[in-house]
PDB file of N, CA, C and O in Angstrom:
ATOM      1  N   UNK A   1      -4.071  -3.246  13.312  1.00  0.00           N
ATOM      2  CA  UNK A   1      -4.718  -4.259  12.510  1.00  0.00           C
ATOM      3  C   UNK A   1      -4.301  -4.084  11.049  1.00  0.00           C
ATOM      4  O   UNK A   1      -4.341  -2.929  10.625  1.00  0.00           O
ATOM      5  N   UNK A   2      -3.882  -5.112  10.159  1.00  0.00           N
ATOM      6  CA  UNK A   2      -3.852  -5.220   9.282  1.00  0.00           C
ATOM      7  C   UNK A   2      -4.966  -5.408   7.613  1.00  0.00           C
ATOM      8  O   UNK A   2      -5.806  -6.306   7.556  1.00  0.00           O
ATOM      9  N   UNK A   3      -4.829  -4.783   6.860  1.00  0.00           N
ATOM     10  CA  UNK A   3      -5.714  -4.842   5.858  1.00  0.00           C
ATOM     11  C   UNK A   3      -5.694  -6.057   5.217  1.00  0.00           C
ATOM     12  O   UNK A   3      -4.689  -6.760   5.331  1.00  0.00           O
ATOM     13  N   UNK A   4      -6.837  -6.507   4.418  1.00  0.00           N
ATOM     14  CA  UNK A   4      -6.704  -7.617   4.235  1.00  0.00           C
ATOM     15  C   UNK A   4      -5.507  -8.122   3.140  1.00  0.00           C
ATOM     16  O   UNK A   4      -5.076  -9.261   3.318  1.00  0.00           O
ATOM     17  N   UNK A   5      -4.907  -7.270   1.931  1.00  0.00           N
ATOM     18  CA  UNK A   5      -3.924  -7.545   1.592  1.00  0.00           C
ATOM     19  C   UNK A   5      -2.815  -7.950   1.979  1.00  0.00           C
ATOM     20  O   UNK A   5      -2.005  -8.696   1.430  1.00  0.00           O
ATOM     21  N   UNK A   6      -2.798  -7.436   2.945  1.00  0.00           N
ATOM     22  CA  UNK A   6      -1.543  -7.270   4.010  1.00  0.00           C
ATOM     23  C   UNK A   6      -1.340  -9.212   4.500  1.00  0.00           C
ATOM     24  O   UNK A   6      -0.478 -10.061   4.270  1.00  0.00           O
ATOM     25  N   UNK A   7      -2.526  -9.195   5.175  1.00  0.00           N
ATOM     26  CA  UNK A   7      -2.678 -10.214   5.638  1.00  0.00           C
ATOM     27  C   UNK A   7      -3.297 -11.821   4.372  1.00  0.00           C
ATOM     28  O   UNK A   7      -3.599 -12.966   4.708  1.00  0.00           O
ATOM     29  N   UNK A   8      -3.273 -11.335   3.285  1.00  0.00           N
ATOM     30  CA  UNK A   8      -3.661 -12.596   2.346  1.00  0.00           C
ATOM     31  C   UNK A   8      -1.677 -12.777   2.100  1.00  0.00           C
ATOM     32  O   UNK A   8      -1.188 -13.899   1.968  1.00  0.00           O
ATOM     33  N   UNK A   9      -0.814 -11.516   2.083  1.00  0.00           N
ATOM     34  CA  UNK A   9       0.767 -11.278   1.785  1.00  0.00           C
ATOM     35  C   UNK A   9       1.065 -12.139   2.572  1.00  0.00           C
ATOM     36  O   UNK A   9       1.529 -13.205   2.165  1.00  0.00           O
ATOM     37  N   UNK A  10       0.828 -11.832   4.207  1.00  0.00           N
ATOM     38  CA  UNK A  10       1.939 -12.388   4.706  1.00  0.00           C
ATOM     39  C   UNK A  10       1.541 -13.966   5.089  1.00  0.00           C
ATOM     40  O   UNK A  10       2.353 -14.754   5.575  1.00  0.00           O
ATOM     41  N   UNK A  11       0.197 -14.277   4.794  1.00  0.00           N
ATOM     42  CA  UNK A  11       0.060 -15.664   4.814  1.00  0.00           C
ATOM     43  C   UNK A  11       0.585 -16.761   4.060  1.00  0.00           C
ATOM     44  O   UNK A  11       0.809 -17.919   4.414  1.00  0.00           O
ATOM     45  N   UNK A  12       0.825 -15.891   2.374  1.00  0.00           N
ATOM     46  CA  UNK A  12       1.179 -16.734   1.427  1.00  0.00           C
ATOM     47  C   UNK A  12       3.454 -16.273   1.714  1.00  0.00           C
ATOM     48  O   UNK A  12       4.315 -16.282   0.834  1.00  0.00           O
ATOM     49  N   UNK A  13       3.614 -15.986   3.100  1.00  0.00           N
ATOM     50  CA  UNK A  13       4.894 -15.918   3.329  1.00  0.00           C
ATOM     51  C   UNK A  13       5.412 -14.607   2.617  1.00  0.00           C
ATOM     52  O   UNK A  13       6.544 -14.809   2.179  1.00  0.00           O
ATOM     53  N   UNK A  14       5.085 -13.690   2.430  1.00  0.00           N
ATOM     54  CA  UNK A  14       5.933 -12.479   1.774  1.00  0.00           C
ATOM     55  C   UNK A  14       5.085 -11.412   2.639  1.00  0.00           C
ATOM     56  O   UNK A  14       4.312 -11.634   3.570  1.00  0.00           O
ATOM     57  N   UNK A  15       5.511 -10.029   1.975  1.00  0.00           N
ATOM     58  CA  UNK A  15       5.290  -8.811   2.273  1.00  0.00           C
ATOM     59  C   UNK A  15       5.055  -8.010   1.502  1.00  0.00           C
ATOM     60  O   UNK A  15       5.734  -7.885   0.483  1.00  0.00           O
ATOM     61  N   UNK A  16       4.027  -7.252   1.784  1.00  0.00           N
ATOM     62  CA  UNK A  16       3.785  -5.642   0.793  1.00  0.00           C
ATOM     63  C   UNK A  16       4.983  -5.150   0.434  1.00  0.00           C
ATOM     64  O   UNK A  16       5.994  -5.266   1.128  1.00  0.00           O
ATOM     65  N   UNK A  17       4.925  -4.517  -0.784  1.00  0.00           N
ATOM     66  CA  UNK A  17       6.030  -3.631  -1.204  1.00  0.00           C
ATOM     67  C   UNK A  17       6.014  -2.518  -0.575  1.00  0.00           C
ATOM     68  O   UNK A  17       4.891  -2.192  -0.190  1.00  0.00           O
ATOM     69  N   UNK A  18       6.958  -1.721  -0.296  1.00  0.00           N
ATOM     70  CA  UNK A  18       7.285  -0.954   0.272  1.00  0.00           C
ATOM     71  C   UNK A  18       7.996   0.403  -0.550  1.00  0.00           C
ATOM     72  O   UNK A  18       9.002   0.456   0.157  1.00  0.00           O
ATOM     73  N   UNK A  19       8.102   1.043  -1.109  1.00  0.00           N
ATOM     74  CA  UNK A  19       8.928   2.230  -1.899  1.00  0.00           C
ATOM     75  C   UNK A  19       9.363   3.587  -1.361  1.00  0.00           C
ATOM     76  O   UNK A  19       8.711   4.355  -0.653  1.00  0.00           O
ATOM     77  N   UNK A  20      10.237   3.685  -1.701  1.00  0.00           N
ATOM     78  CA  UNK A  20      11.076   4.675  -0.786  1.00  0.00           C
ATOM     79  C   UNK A  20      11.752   5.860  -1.995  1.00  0.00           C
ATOM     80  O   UNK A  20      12.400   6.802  -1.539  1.00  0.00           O
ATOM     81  N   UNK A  21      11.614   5.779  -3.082  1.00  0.00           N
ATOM     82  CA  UNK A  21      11.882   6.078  -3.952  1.00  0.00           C
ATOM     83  C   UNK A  21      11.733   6.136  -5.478  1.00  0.00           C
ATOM     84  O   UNK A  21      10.809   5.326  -5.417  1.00  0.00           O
ATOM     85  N   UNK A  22      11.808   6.328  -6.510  1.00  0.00           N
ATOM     86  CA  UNK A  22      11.346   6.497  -8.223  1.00  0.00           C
ATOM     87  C   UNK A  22      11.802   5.345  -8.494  1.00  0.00           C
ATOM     88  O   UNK A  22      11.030   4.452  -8.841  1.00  0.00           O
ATOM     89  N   UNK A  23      13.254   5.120  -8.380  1.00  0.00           N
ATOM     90  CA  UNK A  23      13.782   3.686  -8.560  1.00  0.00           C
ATOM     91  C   UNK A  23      13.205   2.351  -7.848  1.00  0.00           C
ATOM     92  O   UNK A  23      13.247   1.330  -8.535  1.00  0.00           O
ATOM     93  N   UNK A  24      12.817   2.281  -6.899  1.00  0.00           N
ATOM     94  CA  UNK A  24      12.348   1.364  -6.397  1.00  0.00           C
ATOM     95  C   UNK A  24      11.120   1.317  -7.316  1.00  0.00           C
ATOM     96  O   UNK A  24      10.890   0.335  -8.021  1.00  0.00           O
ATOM     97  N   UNK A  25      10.287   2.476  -7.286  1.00  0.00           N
ATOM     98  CA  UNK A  25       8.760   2.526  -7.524  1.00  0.00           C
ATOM     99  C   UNK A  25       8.624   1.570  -9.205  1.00  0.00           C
ATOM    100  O   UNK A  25       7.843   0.715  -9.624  1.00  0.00           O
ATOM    101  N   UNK A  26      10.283   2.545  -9.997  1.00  0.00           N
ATOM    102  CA  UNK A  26      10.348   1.573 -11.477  1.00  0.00           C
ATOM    103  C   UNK A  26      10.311   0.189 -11.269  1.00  0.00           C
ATOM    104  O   UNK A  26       9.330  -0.430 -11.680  1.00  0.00           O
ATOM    105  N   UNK A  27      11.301  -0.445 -10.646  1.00  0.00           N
ATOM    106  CA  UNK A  27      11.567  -1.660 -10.110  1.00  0.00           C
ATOM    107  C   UNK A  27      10.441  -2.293 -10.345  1.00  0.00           C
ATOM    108  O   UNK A  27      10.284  -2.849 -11.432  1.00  0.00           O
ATOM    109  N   UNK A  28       9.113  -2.335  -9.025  1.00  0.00           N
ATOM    110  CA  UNK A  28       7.653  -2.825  -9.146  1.00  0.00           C
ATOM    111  C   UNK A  28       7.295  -2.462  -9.852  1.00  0.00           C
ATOM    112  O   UNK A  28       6.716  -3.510 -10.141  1.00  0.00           O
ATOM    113  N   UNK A  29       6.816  -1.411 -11.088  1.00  0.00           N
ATOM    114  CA  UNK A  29       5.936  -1.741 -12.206  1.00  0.00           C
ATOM    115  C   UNK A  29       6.606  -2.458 -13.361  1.00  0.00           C
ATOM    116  O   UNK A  29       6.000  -3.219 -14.115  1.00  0.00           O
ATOM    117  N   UNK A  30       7.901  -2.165 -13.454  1.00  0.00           N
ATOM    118  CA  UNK A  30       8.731  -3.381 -14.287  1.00  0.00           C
ATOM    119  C   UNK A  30       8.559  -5.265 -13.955  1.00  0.00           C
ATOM    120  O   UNK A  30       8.380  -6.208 -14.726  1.00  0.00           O
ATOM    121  N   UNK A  31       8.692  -5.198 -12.686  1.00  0.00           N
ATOM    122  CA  UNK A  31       7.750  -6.820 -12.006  1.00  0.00           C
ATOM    123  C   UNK A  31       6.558  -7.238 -12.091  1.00  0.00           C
ATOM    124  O   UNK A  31       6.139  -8.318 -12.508  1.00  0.00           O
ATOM    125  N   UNK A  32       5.963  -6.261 -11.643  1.00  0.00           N
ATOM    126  CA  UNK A  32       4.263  -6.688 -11.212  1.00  0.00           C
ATOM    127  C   UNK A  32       3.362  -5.587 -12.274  1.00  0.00           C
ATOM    128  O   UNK A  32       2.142  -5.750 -12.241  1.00  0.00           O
ATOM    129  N   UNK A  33       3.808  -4.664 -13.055  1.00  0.00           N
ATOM    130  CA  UNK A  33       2.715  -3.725 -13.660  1.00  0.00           C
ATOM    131  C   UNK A  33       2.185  -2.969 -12.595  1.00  0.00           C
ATOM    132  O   UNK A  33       2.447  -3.061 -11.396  1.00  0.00           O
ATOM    133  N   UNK A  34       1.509  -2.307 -13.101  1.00  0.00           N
ATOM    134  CA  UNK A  34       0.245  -1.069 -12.733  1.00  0.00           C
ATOM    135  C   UNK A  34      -0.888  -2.422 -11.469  1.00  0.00           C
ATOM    136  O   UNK A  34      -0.955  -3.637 -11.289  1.00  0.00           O
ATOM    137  N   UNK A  35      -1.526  -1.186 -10.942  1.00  0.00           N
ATOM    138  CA  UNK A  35      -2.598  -1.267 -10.328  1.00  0.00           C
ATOM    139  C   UNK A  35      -1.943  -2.212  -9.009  1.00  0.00           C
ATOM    140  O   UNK A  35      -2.883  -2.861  -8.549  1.00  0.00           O
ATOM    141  N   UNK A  36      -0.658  -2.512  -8.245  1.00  0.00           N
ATOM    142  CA  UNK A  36       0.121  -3.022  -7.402  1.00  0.00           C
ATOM    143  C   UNK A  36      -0.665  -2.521  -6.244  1.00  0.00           C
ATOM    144  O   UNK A  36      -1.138  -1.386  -6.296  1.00  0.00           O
ATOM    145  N   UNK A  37      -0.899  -3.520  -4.868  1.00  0.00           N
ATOM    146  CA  UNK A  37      -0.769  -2.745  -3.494  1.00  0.00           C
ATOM    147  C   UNK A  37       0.322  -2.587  -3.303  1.00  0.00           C
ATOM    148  O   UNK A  37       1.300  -3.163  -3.778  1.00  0.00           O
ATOM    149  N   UNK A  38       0.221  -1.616  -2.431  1.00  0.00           N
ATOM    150  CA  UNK A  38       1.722  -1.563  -1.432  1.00  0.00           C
ATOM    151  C   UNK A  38       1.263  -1.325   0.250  1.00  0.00           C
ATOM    152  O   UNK A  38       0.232  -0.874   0.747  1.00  0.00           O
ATOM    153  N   UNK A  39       2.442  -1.813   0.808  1.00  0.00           N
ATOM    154  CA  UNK A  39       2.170  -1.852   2.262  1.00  0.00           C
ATOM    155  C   UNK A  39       2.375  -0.736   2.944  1.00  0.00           C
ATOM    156  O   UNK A  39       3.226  -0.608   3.823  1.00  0.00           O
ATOM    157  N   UNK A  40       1.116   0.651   2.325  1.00  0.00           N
ATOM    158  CA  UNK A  40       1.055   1.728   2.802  1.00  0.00           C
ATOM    159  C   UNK A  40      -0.006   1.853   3.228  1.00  0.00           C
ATOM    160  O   UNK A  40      -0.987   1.934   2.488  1.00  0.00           O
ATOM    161  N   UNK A  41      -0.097   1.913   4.881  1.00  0.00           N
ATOM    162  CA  UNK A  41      -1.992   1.550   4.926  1.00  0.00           C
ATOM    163  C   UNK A  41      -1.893   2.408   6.381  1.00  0.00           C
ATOM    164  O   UNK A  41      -0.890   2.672   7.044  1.00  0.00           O
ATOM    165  N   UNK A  42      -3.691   2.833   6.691  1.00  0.00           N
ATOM    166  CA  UNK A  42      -3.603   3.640   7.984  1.00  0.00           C
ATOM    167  C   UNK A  42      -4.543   2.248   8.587  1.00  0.00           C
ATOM    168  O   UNK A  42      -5.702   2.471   8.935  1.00  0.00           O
ATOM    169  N   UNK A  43      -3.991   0.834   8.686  1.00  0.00           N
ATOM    170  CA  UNK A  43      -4.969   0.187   9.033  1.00  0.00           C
ATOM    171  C   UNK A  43      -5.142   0.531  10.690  1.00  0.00           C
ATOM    172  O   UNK A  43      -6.215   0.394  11.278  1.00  0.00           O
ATOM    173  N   UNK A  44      -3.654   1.094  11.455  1.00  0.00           N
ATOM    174  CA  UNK A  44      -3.809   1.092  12.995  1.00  0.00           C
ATOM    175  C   UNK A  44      -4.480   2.937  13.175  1.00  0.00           C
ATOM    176  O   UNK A  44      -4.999   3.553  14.107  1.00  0.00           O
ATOM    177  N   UNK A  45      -4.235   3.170  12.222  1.00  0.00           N
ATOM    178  CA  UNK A  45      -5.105   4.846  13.015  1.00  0.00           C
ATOM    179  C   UNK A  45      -5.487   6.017  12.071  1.00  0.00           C
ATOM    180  O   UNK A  45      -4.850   7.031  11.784  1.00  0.00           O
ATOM    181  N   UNK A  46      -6.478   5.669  11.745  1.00  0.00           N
ATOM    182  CA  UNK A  46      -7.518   6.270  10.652  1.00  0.00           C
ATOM    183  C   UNK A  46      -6.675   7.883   9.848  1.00  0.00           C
ATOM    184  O   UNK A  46      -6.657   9.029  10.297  1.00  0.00           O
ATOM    185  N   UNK A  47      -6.154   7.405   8.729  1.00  0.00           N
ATOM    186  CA  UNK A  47      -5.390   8.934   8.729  1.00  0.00           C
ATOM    187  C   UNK A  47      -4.061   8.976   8.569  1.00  0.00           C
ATOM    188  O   UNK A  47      -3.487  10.017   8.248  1.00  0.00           O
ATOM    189  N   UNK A  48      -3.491   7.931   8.763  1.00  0.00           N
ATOM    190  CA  UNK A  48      -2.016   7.868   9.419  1.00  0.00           C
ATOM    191  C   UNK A  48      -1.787   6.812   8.773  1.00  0.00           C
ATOM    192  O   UNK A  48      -2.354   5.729   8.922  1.00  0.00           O
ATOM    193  N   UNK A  49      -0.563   7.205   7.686  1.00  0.00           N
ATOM    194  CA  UNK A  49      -0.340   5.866   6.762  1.00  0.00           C
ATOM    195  C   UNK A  49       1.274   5.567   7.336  1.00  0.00           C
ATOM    196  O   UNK A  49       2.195   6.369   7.489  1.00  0.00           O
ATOM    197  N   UNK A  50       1.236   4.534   7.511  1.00  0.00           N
ATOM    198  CA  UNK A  50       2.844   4.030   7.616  1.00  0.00           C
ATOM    199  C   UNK A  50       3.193   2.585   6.748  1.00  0.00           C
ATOM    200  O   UNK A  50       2.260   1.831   6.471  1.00  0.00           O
ATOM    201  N   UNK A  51       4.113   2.367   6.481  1.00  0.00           N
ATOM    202  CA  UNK A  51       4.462   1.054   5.897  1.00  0.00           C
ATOM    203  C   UNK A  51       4.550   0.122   7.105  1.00  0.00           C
ATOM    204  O   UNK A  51       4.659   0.445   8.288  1.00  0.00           O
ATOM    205  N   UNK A  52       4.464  -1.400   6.440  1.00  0.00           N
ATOM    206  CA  UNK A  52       4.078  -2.384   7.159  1.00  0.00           C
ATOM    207  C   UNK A  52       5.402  -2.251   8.431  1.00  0.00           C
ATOM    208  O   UNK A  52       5.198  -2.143   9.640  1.00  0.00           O
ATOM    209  N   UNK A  53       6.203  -2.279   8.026  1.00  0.00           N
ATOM    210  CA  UNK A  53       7.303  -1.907   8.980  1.00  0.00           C
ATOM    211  C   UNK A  53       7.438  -0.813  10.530  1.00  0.00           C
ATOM    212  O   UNK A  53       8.288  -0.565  11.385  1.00  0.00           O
ATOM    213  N   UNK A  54       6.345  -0.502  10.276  1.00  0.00           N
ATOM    214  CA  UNK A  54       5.622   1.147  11.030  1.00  0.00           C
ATOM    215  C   UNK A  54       6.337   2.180  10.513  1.00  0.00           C
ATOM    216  O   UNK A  54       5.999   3.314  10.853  1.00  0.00           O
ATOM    217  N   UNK A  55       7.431   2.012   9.617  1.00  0.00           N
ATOM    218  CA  UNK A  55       7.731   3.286   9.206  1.00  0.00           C
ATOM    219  C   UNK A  55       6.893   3.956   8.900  1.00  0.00           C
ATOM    220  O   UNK A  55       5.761   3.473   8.928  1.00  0.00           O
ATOM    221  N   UNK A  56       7.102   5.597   8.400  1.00  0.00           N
ATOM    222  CA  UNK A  56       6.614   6.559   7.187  1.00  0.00           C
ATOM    223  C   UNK A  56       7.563   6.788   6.500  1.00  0.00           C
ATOM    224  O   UNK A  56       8.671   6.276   6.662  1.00  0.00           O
ATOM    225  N   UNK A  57       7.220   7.709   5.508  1.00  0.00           N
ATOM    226  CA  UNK A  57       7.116   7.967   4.035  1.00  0.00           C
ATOM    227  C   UNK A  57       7.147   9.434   3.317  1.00  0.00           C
ATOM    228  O   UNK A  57       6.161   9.921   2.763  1.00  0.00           O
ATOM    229  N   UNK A  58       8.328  10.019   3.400  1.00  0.00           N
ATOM    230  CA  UNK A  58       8.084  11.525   2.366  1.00  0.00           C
ATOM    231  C   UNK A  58       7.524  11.281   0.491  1.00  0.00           C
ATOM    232  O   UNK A  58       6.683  11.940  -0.120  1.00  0.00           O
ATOM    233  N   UNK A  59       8.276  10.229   0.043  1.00  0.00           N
ATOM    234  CA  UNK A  59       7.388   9.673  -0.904  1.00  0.00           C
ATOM    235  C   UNK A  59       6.280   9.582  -1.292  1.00  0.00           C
ATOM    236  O   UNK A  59       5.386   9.060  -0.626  1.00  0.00           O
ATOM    237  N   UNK A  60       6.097  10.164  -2.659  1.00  0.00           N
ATOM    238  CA  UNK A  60       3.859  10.180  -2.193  1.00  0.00           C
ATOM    239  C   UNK A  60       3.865   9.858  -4.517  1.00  0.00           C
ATOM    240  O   UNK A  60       2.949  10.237  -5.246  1.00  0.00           O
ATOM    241  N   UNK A  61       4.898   9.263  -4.908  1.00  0.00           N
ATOM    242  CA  UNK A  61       4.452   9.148  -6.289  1.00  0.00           C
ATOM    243  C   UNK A  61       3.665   7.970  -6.671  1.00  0.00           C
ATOM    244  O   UNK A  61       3.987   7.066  -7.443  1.00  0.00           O
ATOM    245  N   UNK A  62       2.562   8.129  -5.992  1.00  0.00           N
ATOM    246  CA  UNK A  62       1.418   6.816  -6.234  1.00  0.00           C
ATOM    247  C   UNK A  62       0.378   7.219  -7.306  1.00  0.00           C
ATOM    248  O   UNK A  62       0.679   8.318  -7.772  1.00  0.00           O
ATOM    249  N   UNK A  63      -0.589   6.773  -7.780  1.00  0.00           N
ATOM    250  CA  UNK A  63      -1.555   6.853  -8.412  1.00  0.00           C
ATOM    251  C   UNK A  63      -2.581   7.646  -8.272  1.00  0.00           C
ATOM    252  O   UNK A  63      -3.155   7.353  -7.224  1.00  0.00           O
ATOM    253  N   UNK A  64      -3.043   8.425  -8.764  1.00  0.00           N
ATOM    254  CA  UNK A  64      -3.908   9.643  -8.679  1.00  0.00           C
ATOM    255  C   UNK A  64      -4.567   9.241  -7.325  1.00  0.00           C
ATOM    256  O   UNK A  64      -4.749   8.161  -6.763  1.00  0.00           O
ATOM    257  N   UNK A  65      -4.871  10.621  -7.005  1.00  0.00           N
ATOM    258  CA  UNK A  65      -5.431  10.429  -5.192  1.00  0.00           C
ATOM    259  C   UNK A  65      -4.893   9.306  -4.448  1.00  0.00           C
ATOM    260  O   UNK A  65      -5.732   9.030  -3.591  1.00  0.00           O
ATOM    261  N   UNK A  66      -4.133   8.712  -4.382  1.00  0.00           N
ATOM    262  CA  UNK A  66      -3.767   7.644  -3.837  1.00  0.00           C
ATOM    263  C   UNK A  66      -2.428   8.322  -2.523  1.00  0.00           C
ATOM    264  O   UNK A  66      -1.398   8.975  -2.691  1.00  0.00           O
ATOM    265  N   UNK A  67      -2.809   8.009  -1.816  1.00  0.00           N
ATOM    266  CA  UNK A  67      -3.709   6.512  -0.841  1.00  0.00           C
ATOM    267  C   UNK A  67      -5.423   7.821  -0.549  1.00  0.00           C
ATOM    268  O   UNK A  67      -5.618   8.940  -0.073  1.00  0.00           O
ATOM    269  N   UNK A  68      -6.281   6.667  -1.226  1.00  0.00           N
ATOM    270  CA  UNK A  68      -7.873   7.384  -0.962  1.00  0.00           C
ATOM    271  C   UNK A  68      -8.987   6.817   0.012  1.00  0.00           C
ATOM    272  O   UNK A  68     -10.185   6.972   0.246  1.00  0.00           O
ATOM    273  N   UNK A  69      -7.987   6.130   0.412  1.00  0.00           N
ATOM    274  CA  UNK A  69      -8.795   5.489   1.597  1.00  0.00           C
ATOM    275  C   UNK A  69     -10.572   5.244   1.564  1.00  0.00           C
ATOM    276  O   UNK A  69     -11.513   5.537   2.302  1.00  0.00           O
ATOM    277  N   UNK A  70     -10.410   4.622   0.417  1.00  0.00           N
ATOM    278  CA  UNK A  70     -11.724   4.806  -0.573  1.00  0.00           C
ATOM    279  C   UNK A  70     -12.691   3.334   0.726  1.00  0.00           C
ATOM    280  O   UNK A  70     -12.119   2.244   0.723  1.00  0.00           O
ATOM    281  N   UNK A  71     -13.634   3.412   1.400  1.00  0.00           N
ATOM    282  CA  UNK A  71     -14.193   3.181   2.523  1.00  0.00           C
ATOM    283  C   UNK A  71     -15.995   2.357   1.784  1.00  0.00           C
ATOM    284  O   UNK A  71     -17.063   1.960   2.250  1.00  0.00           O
ATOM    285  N   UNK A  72     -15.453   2.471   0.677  1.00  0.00           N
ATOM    286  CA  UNK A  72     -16.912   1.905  -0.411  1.00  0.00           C
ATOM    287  C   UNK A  72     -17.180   0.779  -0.274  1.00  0.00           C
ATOM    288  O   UNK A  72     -16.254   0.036   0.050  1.00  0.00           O
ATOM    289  N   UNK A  73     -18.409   0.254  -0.444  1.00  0.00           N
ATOM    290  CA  UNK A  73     -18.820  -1.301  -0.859  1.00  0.00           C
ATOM    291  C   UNK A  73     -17.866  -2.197  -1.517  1.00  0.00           C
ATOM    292  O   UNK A  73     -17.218  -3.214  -1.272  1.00  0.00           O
ATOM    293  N   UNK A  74     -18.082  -1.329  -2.498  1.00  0.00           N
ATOM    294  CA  UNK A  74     -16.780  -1.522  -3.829  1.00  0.00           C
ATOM    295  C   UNK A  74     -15.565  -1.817  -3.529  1.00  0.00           C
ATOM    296  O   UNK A  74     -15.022  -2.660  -4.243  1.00  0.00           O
ATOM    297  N   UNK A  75     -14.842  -1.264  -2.482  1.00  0.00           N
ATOM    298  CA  UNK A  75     -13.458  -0.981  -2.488  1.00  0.00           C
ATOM    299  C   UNK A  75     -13.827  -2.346  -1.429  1.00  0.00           C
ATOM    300  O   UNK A  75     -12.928  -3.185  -1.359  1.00  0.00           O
ATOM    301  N   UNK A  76     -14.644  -2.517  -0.898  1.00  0.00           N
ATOM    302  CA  UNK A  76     -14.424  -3.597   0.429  1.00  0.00           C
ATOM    303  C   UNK A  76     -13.203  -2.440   1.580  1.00  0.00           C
ATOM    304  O   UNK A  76     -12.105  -2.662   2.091  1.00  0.00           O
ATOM    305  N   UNK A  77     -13.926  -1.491   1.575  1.00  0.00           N
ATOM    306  CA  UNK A  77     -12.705  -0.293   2.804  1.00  0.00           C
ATOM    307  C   UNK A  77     -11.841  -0.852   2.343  1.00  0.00           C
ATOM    308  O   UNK A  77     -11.696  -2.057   2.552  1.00  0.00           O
ATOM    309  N   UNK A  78     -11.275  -0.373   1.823  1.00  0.00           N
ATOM    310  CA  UNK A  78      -9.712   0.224   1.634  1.00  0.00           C
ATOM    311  C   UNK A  78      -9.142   0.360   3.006  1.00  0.00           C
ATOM    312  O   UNK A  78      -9.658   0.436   4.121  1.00  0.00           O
ATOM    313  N   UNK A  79      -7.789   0.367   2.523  1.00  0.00           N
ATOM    314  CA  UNK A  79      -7.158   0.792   3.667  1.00  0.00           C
ATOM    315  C   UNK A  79      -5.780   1.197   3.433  1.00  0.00           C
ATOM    316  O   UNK A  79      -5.208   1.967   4.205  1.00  0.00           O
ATOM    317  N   UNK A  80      -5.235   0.716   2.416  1.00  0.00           N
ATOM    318  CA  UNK A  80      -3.929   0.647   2.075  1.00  0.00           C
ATOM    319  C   UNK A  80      -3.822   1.148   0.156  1.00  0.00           C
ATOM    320  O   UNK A  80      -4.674   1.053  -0.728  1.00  0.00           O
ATOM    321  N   UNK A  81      -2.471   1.645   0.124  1.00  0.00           N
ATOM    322  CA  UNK A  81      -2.522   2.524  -1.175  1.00  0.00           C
ATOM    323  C   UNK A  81      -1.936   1.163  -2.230  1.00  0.00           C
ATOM    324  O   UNK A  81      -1.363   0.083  -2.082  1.00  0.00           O
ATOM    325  N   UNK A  82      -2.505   2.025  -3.375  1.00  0.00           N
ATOM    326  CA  UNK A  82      -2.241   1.196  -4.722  1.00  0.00           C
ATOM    327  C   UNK A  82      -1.536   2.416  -6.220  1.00  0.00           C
ATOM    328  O   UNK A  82      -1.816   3.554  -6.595  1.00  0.00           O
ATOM    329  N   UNK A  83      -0.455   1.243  -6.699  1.00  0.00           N
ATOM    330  CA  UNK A  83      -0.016   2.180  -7.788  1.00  0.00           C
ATOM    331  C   UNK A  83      -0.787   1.840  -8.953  1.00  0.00           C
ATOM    332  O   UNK A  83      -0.626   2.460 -10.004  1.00  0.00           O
TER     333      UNK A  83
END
């Protein structure tokens, strides 16, 4: 199952970002700024983050604690990481 970002993305025809690297990661905050989702989410198995693609990820230069799978009112569950 998909998070709801995921799924507001691919309705409006696109896809989560994906980063694989520093350069890429520059890339999106040079486009979009700070505070970005990306399509890093454990939406299919609590724990287990893969990109929308089902890949994984040795990459982890995200935003403090991130991915926090922050499960709050607030957050509306989280599910997926943000830079």
């Amino acid at each position: 199952m998909k998070g709801a970002a995921a799924v507001d993305c691919t309705a409006r025809g696109g896809i989560l970002a994906s980063i694989a690297n520093q350069l890429e990661q520059d890339e999106v905050f040079a486009e979009l700024g700070g505070d970005t989702w990306l399509g890093f989410c454990d939406c299919a198995s609590e724990g287990t983050f893969l990109w929308d693609d089902n890949s994984t990820s040795t990459y982890r230069n995200w935003d403090t604690d991130q991915p926090d799978n922050d499960t709050s009112v607030e957050a509306g569950g989280q599910q997926c990481t943000a830079i």
